[in-house]
mmCIF file as Biopython writes it, N, C-alpha, C and O atoms, coordinates in Angstrom:
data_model
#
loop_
_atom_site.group_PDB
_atom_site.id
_atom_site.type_symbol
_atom_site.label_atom_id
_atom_site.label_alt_id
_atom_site.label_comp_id
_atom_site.label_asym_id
_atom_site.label_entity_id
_atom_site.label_seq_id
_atom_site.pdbx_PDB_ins_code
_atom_site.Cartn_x
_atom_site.Cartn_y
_atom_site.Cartn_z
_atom_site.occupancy
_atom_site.B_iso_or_equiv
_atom_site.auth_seq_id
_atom_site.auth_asym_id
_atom_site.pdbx_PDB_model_num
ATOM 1   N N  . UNK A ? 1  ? 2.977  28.575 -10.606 1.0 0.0 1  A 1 
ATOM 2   C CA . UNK A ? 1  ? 2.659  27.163 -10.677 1.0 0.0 1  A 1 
ATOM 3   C C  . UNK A ? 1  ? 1.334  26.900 -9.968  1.0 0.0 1  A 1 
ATOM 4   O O  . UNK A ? 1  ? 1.095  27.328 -8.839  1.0 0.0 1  A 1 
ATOM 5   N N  . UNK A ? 2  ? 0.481  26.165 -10.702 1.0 0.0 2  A 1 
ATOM 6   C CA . UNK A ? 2  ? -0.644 25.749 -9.591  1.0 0.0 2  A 1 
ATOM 7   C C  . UNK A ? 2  ? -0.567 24.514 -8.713  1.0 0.0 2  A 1 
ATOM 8   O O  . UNK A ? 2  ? 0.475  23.859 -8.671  1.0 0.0 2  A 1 
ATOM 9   N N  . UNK A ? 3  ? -1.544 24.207 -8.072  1.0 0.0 3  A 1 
ATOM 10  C CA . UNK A ? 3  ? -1.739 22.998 -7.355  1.0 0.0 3  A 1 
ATOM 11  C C  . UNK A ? 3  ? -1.943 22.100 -7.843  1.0 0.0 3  A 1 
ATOM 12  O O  . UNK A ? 3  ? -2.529 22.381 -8.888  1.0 0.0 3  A 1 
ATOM 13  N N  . UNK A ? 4  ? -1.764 20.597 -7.699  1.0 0.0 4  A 1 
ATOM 14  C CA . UNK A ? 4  ? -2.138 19.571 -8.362  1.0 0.0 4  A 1 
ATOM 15  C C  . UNK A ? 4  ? -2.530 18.282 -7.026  1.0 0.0 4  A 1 
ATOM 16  O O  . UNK A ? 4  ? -1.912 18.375 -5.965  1.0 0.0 4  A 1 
ATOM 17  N N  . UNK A ? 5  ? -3.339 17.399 -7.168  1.0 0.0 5  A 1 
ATOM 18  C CA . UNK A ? 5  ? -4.040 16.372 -6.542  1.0 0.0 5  A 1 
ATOM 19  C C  . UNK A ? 5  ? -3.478 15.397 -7.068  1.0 0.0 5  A 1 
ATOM 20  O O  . UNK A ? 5  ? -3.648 15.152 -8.263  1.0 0.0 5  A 1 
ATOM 21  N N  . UNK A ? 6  ? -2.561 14.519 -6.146  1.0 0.0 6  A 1 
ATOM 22  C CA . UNK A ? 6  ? -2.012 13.191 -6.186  1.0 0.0 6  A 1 
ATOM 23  C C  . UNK A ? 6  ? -2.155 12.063 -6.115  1.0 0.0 6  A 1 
ATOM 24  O O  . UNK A ? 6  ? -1.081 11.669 -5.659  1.0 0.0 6  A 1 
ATOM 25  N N  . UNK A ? 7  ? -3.090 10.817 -6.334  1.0 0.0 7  A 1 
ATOM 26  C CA . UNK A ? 7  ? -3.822 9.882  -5.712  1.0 0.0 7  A 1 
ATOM 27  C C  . UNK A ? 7  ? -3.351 8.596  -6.172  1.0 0.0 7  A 1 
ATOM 28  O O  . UNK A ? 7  ? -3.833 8.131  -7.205  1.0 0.0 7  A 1 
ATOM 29  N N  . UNK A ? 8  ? -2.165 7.752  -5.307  1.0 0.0 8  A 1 
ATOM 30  C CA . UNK A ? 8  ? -1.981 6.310  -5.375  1.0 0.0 8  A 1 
ATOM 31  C C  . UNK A ? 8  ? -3.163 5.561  -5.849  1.0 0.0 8  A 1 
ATOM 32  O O  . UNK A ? 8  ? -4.071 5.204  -5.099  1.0 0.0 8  A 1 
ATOM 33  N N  . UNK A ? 9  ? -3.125 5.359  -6.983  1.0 0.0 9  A 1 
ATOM 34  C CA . UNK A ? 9  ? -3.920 4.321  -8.080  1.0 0.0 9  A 1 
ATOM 35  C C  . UNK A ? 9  ? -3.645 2.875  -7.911  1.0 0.0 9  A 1 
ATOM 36  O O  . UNK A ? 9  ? -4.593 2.105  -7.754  1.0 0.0 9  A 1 
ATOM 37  N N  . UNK A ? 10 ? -2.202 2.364  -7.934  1.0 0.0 10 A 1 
ATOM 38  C CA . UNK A ? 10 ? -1.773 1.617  -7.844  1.0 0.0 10 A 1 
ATOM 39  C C  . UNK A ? 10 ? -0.335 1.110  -6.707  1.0 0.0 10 A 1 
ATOM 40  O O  . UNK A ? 10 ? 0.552  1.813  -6.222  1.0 0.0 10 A 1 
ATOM 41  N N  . UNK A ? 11 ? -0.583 -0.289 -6.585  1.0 0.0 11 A 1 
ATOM 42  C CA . UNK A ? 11 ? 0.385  -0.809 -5.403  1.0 0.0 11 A 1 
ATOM 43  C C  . UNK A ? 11 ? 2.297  -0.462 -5.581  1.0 0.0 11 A 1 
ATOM 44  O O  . UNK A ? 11 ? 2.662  -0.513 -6.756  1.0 0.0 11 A 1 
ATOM 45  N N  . UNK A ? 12 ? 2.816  -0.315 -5.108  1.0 0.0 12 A 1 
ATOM 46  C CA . UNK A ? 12 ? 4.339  -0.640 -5.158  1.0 0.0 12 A 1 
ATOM 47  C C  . UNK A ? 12 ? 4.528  -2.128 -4.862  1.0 0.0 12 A 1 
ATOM 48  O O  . UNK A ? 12 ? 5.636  -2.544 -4.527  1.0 0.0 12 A 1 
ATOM 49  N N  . UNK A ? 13 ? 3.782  -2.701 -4.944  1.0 0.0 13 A 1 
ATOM 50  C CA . UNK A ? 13 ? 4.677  -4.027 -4.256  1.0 0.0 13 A 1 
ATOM 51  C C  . UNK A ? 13 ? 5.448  -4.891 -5.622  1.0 0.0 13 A 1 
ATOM 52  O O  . UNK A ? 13 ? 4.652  -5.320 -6.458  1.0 0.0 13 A 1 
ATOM 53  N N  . UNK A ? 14 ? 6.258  -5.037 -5.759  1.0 0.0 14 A 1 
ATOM 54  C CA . UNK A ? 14 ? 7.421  -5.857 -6.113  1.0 0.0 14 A 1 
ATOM 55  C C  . UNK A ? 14 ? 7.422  -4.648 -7.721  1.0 0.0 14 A 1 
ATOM 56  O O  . UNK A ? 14 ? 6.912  -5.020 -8.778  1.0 0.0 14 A 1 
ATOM 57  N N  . UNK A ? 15 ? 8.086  -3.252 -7.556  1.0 0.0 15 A 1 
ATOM 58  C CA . UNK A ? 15 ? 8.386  -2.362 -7.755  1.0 0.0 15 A 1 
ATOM 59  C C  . UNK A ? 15 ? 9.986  -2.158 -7.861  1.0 0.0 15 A 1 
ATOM 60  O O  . UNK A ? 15 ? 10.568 -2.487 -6.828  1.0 0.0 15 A 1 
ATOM 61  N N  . UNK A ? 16 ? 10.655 -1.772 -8.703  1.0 0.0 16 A 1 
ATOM 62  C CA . UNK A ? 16 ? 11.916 -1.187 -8.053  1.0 0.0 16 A 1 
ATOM 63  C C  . UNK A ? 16 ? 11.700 -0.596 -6.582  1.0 0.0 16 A 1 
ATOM 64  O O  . UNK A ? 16 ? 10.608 -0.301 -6.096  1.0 0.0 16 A 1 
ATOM 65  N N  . UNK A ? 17 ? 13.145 -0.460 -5.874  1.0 0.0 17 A 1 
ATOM 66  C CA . UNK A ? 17 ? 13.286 0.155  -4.922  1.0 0.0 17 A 1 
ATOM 67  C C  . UNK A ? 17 ? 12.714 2.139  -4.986  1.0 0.0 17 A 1 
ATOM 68  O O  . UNK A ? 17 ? 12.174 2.945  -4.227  1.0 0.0 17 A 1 
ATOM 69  N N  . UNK A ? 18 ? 13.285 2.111  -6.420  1.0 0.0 18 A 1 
ATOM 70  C CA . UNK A ? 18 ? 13.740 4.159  -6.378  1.0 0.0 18 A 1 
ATOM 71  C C  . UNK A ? 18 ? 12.157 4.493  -6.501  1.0 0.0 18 A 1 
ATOM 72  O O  . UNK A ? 18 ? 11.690 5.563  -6.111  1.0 0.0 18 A 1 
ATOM 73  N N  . UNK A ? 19 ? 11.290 3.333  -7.159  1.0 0.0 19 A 1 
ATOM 74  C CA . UNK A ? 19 ? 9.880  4.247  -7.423  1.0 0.0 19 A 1 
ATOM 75  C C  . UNK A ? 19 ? 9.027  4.060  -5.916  1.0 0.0 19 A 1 
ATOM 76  O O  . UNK A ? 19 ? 8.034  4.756  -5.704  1.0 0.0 19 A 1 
ATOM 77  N N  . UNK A ? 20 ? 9.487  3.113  -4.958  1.0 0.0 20 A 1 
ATOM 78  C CA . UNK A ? 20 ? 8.887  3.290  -3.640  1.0 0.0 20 A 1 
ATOM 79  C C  . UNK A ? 20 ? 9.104  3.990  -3.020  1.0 0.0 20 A 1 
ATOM 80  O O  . UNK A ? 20 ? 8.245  4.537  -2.329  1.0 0.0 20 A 1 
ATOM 81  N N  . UNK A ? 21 ? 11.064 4.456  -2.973  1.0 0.0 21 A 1 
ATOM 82  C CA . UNK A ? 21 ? 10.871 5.451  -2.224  1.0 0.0 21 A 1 
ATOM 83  C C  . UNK A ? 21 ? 10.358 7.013  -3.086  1.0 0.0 21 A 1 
ATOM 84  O O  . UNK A ? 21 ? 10.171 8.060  -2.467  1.0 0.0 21 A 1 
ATOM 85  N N  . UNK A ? 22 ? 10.249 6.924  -4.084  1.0 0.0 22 A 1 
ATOM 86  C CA . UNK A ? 22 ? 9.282  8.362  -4.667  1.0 0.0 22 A 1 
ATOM 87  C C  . UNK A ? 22 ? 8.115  8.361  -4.036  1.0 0.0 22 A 1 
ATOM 88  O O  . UNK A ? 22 ? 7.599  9.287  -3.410  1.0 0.0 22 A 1 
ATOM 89  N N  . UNK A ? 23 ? 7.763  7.411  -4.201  1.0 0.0 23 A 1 
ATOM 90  C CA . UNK A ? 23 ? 6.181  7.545  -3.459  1.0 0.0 23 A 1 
ATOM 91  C C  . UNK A ? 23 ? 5.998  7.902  -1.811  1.0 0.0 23 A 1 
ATOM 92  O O  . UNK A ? 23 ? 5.082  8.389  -1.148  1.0 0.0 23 A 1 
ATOM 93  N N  . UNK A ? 24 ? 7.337  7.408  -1.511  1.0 0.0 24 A 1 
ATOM 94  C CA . UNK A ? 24 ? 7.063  7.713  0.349   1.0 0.0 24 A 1 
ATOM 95  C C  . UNK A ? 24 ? 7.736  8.969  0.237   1.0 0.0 24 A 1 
ATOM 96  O O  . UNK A ? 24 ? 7.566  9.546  1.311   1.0 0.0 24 A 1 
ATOM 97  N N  . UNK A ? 25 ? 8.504  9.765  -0.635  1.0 0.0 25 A 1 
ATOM 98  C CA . UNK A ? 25 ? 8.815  10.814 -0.802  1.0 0.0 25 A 1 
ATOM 99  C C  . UNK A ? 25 ? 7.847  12.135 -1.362  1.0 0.0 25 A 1 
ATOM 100 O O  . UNK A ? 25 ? 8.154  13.325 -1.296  1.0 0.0 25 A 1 
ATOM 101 N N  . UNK A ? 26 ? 6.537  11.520 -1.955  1.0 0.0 26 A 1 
ATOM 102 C CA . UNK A ? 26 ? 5.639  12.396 -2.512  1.0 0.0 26 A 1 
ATOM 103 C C  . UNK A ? 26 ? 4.603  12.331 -1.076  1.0 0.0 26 A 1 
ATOM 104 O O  . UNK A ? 26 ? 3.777  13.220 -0.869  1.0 0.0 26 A 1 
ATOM 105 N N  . UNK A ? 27 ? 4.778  11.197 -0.174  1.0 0.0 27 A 1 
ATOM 106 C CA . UNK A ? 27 ? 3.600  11.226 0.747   1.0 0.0 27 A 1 
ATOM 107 C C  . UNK A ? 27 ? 2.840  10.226 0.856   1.0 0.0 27 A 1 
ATOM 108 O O  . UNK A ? 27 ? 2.077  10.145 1.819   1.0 0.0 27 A 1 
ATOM 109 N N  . UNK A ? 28 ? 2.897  9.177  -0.193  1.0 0.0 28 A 1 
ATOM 110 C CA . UNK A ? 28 ? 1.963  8.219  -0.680  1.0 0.0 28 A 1 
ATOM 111 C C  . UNK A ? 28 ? 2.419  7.127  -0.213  1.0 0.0 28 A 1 
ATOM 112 O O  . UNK A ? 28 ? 3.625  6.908  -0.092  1.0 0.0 28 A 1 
ATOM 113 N N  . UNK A ? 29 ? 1.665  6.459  0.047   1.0 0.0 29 A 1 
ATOM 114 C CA . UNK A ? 29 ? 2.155  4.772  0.664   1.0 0.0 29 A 1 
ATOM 115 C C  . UNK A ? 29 ? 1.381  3.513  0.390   1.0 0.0 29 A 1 
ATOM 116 O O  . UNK A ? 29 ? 1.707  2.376  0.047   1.0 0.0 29 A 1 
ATOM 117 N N  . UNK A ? 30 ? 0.259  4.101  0.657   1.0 0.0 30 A 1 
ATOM 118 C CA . UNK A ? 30 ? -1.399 3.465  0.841   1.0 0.0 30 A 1 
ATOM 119 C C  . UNK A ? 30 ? -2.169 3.852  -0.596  1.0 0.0 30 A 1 
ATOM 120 O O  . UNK A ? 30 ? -2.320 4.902  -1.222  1.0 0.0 30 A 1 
ATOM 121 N N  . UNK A ? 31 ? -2.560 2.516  -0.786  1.0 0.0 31 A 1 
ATOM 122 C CA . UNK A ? 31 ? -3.720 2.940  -2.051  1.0 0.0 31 A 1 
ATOM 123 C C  . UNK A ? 31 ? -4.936 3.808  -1.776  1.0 0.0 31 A 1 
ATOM 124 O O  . UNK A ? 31 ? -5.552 3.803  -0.710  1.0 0.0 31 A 1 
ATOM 125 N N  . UNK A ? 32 ? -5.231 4.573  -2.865  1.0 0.0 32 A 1 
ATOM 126 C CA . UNK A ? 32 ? -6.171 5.672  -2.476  1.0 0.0 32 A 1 
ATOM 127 C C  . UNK A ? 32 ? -5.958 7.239  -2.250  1.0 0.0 32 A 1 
ATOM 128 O O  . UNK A ? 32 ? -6.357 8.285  -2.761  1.0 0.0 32 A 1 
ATOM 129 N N  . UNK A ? 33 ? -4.985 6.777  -1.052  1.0 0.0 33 A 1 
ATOM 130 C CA . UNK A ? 33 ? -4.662 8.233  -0.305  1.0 0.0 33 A 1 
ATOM 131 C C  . UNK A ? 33 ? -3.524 8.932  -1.185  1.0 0.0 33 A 1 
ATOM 132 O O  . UNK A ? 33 ? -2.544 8.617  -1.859  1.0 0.0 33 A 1 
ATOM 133 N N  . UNK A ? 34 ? -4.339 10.239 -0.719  1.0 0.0 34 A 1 
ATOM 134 C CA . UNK A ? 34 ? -4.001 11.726 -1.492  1.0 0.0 34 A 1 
ATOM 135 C C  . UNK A ? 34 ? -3.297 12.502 -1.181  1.0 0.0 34 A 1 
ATOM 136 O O  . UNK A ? 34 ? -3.015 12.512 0.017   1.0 0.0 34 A 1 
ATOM 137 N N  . UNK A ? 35 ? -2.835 13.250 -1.831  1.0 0.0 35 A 1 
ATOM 138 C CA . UNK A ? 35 ? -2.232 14.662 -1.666  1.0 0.0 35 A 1 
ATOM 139 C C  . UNK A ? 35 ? -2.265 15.808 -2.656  1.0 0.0 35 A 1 
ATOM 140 O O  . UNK A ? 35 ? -2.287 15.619 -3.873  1.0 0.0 35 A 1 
ATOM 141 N N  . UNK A ? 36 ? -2.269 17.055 -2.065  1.0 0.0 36 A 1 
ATOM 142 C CA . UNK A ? 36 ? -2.536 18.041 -2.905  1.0 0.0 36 A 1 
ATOM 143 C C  . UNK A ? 36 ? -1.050 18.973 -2.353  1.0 0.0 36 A 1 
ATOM 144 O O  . UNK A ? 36 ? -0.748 19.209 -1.183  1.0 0.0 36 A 1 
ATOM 145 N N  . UNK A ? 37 ? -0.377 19.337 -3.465  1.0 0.0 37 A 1 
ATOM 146 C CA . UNK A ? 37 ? 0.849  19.710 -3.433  1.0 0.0 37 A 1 
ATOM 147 C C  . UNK A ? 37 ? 1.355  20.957 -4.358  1.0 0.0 37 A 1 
ATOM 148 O O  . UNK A ? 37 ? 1.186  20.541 -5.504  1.0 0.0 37 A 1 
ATOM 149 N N  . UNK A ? 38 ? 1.697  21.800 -4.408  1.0 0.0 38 A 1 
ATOM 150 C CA . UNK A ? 38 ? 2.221  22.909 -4.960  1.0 0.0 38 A 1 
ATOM 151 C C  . UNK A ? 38 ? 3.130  22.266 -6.683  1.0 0.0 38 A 1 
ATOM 152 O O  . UNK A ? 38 ? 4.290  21.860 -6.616  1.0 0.0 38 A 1 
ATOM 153 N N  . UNK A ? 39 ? 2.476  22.288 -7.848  1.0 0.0 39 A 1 
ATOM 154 C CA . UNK A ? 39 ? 3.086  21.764 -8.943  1.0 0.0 39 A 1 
ATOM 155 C C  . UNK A ? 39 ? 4.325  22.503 -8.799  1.0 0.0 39 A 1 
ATOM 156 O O  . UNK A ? 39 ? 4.123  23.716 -8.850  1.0 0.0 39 A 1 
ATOM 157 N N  . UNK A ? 40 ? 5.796  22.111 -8.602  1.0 0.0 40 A 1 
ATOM 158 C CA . UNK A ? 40 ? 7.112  22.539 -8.923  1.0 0.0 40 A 1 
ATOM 159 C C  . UNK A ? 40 ? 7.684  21.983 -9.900  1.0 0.0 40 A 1 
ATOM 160 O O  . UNK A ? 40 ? 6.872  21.277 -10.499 1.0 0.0 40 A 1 
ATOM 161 N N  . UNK A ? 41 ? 8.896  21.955 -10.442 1.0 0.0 41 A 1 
ATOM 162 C CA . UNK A ? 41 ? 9.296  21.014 -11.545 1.0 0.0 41 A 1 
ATOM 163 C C  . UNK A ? 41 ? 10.338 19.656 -10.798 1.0 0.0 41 A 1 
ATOM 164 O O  . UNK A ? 41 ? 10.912 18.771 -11.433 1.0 0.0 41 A 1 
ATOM 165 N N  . UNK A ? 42 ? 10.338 19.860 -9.233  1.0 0.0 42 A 1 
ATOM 166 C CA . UNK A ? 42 ? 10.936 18.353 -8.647  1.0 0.0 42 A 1 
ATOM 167 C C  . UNK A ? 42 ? 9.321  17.714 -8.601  1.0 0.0 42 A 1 
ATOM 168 O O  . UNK A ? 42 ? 9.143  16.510 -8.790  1.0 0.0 42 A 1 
ATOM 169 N N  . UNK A ? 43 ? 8.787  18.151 -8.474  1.0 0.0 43 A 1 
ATOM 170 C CA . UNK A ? 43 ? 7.050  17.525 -8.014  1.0 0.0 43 A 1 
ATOM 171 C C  . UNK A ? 43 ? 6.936  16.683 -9.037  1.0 0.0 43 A 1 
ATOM 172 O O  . UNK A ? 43 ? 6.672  15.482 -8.976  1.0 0.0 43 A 1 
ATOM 173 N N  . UNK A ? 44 ? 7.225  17.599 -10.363 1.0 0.0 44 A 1 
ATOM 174 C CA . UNK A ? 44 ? 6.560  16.991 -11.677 1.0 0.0 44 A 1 
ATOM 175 C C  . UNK A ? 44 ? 7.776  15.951 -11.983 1.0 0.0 44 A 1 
ATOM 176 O O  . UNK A ? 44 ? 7.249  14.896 -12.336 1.0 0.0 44 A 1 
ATOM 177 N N  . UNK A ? 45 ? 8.661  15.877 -11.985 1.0 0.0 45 A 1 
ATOM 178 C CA . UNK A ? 45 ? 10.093 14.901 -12.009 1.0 0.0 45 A 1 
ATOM 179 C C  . UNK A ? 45 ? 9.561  13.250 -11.418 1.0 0.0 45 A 1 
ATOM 180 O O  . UNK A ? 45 ? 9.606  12.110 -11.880 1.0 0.0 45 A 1 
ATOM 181 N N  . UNK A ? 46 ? 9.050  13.896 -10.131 1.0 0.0 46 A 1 
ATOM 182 C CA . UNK A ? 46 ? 8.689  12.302 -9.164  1.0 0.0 46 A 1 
ATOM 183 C C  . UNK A ? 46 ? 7.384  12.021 -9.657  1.0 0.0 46 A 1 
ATOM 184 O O  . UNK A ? 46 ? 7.045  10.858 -9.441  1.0 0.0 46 A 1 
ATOM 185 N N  . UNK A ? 47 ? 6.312  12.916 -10.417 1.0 0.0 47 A 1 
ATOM 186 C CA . UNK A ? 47 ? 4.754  11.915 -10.537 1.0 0.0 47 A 1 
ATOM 187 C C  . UNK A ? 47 ? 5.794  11.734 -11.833 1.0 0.0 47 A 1 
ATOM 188 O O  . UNK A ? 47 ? 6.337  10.630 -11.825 1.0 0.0 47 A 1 
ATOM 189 N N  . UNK A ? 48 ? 6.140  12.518 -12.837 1.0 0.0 48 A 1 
ATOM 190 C CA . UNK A ? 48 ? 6.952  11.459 -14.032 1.0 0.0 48 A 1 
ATOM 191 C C  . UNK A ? 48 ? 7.101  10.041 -14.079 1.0 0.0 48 A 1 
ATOM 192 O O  . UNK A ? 48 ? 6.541  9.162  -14.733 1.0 0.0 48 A 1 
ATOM 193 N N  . UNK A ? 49 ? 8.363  10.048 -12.869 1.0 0.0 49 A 1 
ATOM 194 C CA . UNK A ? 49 ? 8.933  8.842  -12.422 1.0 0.0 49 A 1 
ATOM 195 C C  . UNK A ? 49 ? 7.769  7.536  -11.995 1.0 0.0 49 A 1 
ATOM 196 O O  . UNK A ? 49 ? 7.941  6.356  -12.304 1.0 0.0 49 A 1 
ATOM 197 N N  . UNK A ? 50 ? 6.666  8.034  -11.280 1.0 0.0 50 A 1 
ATOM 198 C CA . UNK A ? 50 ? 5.401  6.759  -11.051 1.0 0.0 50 A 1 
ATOM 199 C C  . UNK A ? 50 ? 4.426  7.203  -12.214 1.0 0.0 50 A 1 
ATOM 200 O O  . UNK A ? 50 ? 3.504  6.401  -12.363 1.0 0.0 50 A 1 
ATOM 201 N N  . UNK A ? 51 ? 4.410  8.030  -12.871 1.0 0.0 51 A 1 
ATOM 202 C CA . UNK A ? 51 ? 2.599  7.900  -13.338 1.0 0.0 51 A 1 
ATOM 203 C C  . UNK A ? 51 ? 2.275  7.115  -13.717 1.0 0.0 51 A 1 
ATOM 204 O O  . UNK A ? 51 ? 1.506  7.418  -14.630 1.0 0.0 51 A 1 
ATOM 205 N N  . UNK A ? 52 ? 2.397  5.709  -13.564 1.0 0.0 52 A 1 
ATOM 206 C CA . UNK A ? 52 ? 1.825  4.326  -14.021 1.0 0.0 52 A 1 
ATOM 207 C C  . UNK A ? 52 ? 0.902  3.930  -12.494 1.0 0.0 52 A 1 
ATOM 208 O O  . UNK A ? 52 ? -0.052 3.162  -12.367 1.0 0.0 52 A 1 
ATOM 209 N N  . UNK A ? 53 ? 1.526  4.680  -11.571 1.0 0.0 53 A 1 
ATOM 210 C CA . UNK A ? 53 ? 1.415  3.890  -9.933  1.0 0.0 53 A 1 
ATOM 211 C C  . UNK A ? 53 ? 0.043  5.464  -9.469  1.0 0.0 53 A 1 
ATOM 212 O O  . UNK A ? 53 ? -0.880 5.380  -8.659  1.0 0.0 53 A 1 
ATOM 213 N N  . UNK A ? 54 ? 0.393  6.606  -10.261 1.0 0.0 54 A 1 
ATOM 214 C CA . UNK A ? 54 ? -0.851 7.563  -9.467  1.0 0.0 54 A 1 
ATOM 215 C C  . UNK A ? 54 ? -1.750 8.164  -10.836 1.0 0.0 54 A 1 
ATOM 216 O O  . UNK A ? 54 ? -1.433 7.955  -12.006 1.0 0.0 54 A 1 
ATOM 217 N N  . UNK A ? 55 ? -2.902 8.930  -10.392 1.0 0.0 55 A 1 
ATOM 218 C CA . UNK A ? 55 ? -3.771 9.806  -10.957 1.0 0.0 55 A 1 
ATOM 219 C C  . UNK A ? 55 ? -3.083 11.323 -10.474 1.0 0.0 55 A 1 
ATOM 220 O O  . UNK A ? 55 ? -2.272 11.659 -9.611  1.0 0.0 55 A 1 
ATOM 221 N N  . UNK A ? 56 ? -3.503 11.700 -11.033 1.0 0.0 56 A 1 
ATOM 222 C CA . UNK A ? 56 ? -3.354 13.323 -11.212 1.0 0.0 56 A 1 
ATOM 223 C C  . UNK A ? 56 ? -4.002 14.421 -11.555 1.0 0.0 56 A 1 
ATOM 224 O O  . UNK A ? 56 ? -4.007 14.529 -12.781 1.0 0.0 56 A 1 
ATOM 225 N N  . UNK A ? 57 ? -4.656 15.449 -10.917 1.0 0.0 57 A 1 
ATOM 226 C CA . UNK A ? 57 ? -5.762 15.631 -11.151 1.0 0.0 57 A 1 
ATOM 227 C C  . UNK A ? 57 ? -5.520 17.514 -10.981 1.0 0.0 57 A 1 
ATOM 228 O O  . UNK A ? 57 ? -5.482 17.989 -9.846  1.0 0.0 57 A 1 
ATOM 229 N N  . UNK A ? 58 ? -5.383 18.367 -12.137 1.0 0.0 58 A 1 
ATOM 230 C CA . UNK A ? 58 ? -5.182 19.923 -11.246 1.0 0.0 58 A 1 
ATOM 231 C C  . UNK A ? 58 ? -6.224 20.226 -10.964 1.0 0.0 58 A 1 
ATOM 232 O O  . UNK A ? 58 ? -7.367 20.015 -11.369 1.0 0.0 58 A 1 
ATOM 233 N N  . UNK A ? 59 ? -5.591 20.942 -9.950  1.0 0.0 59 A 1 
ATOM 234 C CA . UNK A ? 59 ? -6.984 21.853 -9.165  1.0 0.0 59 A 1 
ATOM 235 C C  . UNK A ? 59 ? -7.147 23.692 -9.249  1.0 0.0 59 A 1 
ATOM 236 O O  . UNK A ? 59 ? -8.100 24.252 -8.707  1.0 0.0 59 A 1 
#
C-alpha cells in the first residue's frame, strides 16, 4: 500500500455526528491541516465516508 496526503477542505460544522468523529479519528479537525498516512483499506473506508469534507493527494 502506499502513502496518501489528507487535507480538510471543508468544515464539519452542522455535519452528522459519525462524519466528525471520522475526521477527529483520521486526525483532522481544523481546516487546512494535513496528514500523511499509510493507505490501508480502514484509511480508505473513513476518506470514503468524508470525501466531500477532504482532498487527497498520493504521494
Amino acid at each position: 500500500m502506499g502513502k496518501v496526503k489528507i487535507t480538510q477542505s471543508r468544515s464539519d460544522i452542522k455535519r452528522p455526528e459519525t462524519q466528525q468523529r471520522t475526521l477527529r479519528a483520521l486526525g483532522l479537525g481544523r481546516l487546512n491541516k494535513s496528514i500523511e498516512v499509510e493507505l490501508t483499506p480502514q484509511i480508505a473506508g473513513m476518506i470514503q465516508k468524508v470525501n466531500h469534507l477532504v482532498t487527497v493527494k498520493e504521494l
